[in-house]
VMD Tcl script that draws the C-alpha trace (Angstrom):
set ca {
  {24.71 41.21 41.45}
  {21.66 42.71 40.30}
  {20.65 43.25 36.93}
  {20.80 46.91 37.11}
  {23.88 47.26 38.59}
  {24.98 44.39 35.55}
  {23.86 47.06 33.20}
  {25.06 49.79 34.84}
  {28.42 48.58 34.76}
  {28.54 47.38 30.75}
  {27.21 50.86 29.88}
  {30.26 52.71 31.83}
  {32.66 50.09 29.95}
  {31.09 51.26 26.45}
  {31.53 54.82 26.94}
  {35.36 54.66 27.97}
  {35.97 52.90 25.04}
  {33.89 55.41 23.06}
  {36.55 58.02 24.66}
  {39.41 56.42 24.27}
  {38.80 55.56 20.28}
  {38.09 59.09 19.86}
  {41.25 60.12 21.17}
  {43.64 57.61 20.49}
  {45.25 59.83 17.62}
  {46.49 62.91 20.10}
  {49.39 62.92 21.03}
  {49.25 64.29 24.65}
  {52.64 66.23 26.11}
  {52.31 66.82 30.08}
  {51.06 70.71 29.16}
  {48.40 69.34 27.02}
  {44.72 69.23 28.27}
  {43.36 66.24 26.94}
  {41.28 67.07 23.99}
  {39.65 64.91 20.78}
  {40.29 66.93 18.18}
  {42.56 64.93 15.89}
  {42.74 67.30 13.53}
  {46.18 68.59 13.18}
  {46.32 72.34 11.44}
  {49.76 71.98 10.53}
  {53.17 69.74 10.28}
  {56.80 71.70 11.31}
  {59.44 70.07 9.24}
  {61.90 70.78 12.27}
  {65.42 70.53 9.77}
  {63.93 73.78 7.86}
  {62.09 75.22 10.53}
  {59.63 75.33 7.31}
  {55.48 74.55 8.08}
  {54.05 72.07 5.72}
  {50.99 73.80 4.42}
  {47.88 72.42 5.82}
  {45.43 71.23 3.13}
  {42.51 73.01 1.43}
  {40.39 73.05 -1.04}
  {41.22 75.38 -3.44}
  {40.32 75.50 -7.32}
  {43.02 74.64 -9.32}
  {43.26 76.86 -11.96}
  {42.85 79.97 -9.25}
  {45.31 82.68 -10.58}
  {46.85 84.38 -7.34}
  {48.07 87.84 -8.32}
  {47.47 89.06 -12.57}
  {51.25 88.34 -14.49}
  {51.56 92.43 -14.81}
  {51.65 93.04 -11.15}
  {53.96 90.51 -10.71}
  {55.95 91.88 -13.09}
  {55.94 95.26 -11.49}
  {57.06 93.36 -8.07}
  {53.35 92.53 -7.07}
  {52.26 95.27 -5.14}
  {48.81 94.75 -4.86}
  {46.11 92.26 -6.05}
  {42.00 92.46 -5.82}
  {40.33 89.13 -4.31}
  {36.32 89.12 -3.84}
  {36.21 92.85 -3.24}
  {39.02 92.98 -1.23}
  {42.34 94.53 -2.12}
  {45.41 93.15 -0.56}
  {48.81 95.17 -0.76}
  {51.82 96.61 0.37}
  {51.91 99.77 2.40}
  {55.14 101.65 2.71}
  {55.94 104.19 5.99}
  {59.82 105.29 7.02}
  {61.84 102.14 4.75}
  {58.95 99.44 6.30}
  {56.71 97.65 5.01}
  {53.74 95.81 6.07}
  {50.59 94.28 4.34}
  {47.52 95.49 4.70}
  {43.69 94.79 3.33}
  {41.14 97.09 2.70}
  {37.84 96.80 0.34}
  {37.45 98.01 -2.61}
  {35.54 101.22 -1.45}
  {38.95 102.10 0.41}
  {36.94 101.24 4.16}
  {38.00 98.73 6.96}
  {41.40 99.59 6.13}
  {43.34 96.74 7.91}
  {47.17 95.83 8.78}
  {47.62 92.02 8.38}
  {51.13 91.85 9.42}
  {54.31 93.52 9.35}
  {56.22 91.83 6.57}
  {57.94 93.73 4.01}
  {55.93 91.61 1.34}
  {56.24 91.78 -2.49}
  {55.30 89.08 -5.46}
  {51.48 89.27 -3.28}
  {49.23 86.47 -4.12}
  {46.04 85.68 -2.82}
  {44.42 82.16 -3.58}
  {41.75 80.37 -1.54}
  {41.66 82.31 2.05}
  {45.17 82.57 2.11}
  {47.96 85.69 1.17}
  {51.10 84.30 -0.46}
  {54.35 87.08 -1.00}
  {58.23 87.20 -0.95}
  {59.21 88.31 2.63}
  {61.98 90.32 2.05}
  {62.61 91.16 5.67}
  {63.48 87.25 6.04}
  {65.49 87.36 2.88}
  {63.23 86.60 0.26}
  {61.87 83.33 1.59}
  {58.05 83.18 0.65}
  {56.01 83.05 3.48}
  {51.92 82.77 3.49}
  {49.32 84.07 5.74}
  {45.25 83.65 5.85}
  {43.32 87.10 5.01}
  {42.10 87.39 8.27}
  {45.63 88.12 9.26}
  {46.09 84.75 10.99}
  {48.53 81.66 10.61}
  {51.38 83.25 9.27}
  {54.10 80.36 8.48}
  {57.21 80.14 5.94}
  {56.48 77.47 3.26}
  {60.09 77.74 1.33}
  {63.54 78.17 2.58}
  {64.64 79.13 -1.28}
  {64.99 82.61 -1.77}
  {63.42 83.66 -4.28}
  {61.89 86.39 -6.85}
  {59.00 86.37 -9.52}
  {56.56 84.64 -7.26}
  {53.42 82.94 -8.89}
  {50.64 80.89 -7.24}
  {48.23 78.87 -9.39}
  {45.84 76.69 -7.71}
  {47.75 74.80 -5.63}
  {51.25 75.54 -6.98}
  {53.88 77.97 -6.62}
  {56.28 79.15 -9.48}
  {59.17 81.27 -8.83}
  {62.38 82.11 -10.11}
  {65.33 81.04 -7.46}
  {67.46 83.70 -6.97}
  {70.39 82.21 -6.14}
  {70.51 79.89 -9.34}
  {68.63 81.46 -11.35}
  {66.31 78.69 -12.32}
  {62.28 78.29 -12.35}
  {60.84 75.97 -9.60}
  {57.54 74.70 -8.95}
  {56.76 74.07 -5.56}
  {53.21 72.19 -4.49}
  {51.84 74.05 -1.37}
  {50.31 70.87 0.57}
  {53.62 68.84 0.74}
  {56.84 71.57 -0.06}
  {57.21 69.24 -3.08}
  {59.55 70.90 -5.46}
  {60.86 70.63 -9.19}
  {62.92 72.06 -11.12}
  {61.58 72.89 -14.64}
  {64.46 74.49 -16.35}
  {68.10 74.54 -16.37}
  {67.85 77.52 -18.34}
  {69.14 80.95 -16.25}
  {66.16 83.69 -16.07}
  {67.51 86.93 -17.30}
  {66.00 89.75 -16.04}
  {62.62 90.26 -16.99}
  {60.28 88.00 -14.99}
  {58.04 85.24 -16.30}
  {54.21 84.98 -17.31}
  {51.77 82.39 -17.51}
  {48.71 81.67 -19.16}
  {46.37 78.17 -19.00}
  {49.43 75.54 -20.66}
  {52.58 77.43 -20.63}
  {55.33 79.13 -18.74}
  {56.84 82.10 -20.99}
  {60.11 83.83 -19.75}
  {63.17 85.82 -20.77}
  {65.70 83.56 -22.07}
  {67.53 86.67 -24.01}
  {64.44 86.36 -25.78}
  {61.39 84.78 -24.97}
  {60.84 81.06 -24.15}
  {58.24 79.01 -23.51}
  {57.67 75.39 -21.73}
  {55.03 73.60 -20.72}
  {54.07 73.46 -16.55}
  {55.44 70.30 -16.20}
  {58.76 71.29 -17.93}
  {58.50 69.68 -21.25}
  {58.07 70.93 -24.66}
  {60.98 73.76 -24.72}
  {60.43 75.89 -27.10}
  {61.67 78.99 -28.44}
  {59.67 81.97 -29.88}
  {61.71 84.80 -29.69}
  {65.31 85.82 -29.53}
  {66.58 89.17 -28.37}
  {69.85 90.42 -27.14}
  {68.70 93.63 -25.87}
  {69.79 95.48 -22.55}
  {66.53 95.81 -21.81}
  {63.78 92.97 -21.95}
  {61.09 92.43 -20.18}
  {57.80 90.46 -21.24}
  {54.95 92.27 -19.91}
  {52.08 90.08 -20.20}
  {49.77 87.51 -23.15}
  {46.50 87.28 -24.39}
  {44.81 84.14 -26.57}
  {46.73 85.16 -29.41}
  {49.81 87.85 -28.46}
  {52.78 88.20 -26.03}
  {53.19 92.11 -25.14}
  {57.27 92.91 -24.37}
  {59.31 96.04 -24.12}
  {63.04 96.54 -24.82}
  {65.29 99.27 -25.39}
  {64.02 100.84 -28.32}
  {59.90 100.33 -27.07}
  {56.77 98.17 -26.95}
  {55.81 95.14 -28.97}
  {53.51 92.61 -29.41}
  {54.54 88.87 -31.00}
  {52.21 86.11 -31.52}
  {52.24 83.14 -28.63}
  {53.53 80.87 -32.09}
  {56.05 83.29 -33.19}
  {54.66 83.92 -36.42}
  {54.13 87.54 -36.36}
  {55.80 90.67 -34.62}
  {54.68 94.06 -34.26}
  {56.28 97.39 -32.76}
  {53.45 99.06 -30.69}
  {55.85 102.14 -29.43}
  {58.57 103.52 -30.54}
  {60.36 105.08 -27.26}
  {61.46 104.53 -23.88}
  {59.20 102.64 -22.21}
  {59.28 100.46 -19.05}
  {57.61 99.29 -16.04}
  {54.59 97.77 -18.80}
  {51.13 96.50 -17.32}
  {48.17 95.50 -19.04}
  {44.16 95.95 -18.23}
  {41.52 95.49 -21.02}
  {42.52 96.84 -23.99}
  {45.32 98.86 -22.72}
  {49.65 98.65 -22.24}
  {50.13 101.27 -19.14}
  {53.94 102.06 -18.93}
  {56.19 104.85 -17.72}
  {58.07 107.12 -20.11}
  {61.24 107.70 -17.85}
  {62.46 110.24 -20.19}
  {59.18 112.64 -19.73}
  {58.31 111.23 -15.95}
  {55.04 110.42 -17.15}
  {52.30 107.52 -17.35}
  {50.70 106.58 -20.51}
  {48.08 103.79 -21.41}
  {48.61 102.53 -25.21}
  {45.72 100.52 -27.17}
  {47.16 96.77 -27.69}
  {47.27 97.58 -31.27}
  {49.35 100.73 -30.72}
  {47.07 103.40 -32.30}
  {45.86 105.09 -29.70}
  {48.29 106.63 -26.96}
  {47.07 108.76 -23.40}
  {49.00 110.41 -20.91}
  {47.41 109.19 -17.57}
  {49.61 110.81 -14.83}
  {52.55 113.24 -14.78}
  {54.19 111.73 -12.43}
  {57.54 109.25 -12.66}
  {56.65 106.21 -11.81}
  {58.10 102.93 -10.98}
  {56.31 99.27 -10.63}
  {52.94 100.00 -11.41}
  {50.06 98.14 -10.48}
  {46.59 98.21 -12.07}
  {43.35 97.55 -9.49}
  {40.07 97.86 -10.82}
  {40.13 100.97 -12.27}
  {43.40 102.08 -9.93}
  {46.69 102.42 -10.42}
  {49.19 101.83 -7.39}
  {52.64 102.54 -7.87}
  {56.09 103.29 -6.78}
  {57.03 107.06 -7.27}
  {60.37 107.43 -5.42}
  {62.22 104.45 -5.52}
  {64.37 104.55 -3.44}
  {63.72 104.68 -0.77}
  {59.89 103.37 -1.83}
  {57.05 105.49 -1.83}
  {53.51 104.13 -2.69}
  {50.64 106.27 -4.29}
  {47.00 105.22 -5.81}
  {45.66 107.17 -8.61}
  {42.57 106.44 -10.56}
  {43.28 105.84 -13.93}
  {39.36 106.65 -15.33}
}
mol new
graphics top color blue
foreach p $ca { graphics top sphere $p radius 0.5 }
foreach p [lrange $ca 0 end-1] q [lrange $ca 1 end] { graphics top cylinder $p $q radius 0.2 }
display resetview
């Protein structure tokens, strides 16, 4: 044999085994074209039908929607000068994108989605037209996929966690995104009311308020309160901001120190700056309240229901039932 032919021959034995290291990790079926890419986007846990998130690199301490919209059933949320939200027509729902100018208006799918969350390039929400399972989808309006078969309320992503309140018991979970890891942090039922959370703690309505750490430790209670009405709007470095039947208060986060900001009815409470925004159902109006209750503005006459502050927008619910979605600047 010649000595080019001898090389000829080692060379073509080098590059199938080039090719076959590169693709020893796919799994071919016999509709698959043969391809190298090893990288798999996704795992199906088959027994859930539930997608095991795909990894990515997201910064931990990434806050996914602001605790007042959540608390007013996450309507809307602004991400890198995009706003994300839920747009209402005839009982549907869907979730759209535009930026913050109001252009490239955009409809990202057609899921009834509250509790929105956007962290990293991806859209977290409650899909309530699959009840209440939360689902996720990129911004671009592709890979939608369910990531928990709970069903669930008071949705909050952090980094690369997910808090919610379980619906059906009650209790708050923490679920990590990349493996559908989940814990139970409390055995203590959620009245109505919601949850916030700031850099260490989980605060919720215990017929009161209570806090405990993110892992679930260090229970402790800074408020009791056995009103009808309760519902923790939102904290600061130093204050908690609630409203109950009788009107608006502020407590400090060590339970030292309690202050009535408003006497009146008061509900649906959000917080931007330096001001409570809340509707007086009474007077079908929205007001905005400095956090140290001196100052008080009528924004809107107009009844409103789960409002949601955007920049310098308001988006909220002024029907009901059945929903109906308006934006208002609130300048």
């Amino acid at each position: 044999m010649s000595r080019g032919r001898h090389l000829l021959i080692v060379a073509i034995i080098i590059f199938i085994s080039i090719i076959f290291v590169g693709c020893k990790d796919k799994d071919f079926t016999s509709n698959d074209t043969p391809s190298c890419d090893a990288n798999k986007q996704q795992i199906v846990h088959e027994k859930e039908n539930v997608v095991v998130a795909s990894k990515e690199e997201v910064n931990e301490n990434e806050n996914g929607n602001t605790n007042g919209n959540l608390n007013n059933f996450g309507l809307a949320v602004e991400k890198k000068g995009w706003i994300y939200y839920l747009y209402e027509k005839d009982d549907k729902g869907y979730i759209y994108k535009k930026k913050i100018d109001g252009s490239s208006n955009t409809k990202l799918c057609d899921d009834y989605g509250f509790y929105i969350n956007v962290v990293g390039n991806y859209i977290y929400y409650n899909n309530a037209d699959d009840n209440n399972h939360i689902y996720r989808i990129k911004t671009d309006g592709t890979g939608r996929e369910k990531i928990s078969n709970d069903v669930v309320q008071d949705v909050y992503v952090e980094g690369k966690f997910i808090y919610y309140v379980n619906a059906e018991d009650g209790k708050i979970y923490k679920l990590k995104i990349d493996n559908k890891e989940k814990v139970k942090l409390s055995d203590d039922i959620i009245e109505t009311g919601g949850i916030v959370i700031d850099k260490e703690f989980i605060y919720y309505n215990n017929k009161g308020i209570t806090k405990i750490k993110k892992d679930g430790s260090a229970k402790t209670s800074i408020l009791q309160d056995n009103s009808n009405v309760f519902t923790i709007i939102d904290v600061d470095q130093q204050w908690m901001y609630y409203l109950n039947d009788v009107g608006l208060f502020r407590i400090k986060k060590d339970g030292t120190l309690k202050e009535q900001l408003y006497s009146g009815s008061a509900s649906w409470g959000n917080i931007k700056g330096e001001y409570i925004f809340f509707s007086d159902i009474n007077d079908g109006c929205i007001y905005k309240l400095s956090k140290d209750g001196k100052s008080k503005t009528k924004v809107v006459e107009d009844l409103a229901y789960k409002i949601n502050i955007i920049g310098n927008e308001i988006y909220y619910d002024y029907s009901n039932r059945p929903m109906k979605m308006k934006w208002i600047s609130q300048k």
